[in-house]
C-alpha positions in Angstrom: 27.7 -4.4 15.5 29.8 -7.2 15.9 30.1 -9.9 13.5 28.6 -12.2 16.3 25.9 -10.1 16.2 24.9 -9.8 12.7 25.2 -13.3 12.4 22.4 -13.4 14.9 20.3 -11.1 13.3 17.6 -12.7 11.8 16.4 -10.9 8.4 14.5 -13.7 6.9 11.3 -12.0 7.6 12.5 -9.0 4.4 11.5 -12.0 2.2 8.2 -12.6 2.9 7.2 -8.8 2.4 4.3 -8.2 0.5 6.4 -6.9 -2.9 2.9 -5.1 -4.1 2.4 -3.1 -0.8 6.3 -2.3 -0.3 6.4 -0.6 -3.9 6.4 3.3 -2.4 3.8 4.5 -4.7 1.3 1.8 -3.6 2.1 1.9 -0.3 1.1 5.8 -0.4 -2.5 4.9 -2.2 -3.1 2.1 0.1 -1.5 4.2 3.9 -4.6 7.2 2.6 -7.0 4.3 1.8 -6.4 2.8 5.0 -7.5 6.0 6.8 -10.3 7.2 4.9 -13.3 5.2 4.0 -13.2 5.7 0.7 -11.3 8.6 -2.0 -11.5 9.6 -5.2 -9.3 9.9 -8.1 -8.3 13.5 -8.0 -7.8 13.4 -4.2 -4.9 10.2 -4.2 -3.2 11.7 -7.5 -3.4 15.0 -5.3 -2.4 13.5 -1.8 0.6 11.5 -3.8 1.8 13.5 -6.6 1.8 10.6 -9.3 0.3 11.7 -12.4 -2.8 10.4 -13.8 -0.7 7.2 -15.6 0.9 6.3 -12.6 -1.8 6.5 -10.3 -4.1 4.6 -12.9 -1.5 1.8 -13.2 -0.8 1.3 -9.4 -4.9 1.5 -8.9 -5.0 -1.3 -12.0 -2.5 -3.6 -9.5 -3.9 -2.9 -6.6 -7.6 -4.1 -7.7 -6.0 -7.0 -9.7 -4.8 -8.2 -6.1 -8.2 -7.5 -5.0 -6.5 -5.1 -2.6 -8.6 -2.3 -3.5 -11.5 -1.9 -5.2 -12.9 0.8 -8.4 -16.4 2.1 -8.3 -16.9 4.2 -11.6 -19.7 7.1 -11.0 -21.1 9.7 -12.2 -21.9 13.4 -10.3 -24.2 14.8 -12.8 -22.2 14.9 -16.6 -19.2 14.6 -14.8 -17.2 10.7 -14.3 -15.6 10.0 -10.7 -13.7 6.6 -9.8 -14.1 6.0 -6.3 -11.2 3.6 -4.5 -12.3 1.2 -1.7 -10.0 -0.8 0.2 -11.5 -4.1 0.5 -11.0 -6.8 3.6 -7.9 -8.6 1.7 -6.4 -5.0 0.8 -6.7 -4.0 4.8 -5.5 -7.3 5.8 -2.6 -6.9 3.7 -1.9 -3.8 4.9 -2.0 -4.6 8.6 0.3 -7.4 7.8 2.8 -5.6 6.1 3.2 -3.0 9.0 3.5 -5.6 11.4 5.9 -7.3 9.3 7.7 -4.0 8.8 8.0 -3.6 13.2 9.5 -7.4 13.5 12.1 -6.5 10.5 13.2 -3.3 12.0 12.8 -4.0 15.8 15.2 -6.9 14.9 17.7 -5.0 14.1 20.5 -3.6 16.5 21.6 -0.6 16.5 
């Protein structure tokens, strides 16, 4: 790429990425909630390999944002926590992919 032509690139766009979706861990959590209705604990500490800390942590964020929200259950004796993505959360999403193409379709190769 020529000088010219990273002038002309226009990265701008980087900045106003959502920060709480690009964080890798929470972009994982939010990609499987995207897909699937709705998922439990176990399964997104399974599906993304952070430990029960992490994955609590990221899921405390992620509802503070009102990106996602907790439903606390139980199956018989035993507790289950239930993660929804709500409107805002898929919105947020859908935005940050799209932001995501512009960035990288901008670029030359």
């Amino acid at each position: 790429m020529s000088p010219t032509e990273a002038a002309n690139t226009d990265l701008q766009p980087i900045a106003a990425i959502d920060r709480l979706v690009h964080q890798p861990a929470r972009l994982m959590i939010l990609a499987i909630l995207y897909i699937v209705e709705s998922a439990d604990f176990l399964y997104l500490m399974h599906q993304t390999g952070l430990t029960r800390g992490n994955l609590s942590s990221h899921m405390s964020r992620l509802e503070g944002a009102s990106y996602v929200e907790i439903k606390k259950e139980f199956v018989g004796k035993i507790p289950r926590t239930l993660l929804r993505l709500t409107g805002k959360g898929r919105e947020a999403f859908q935005t940050y992919r799209q932001d995501m193409i512009q960035v990288l379709e901008g670029l030359a190769d």
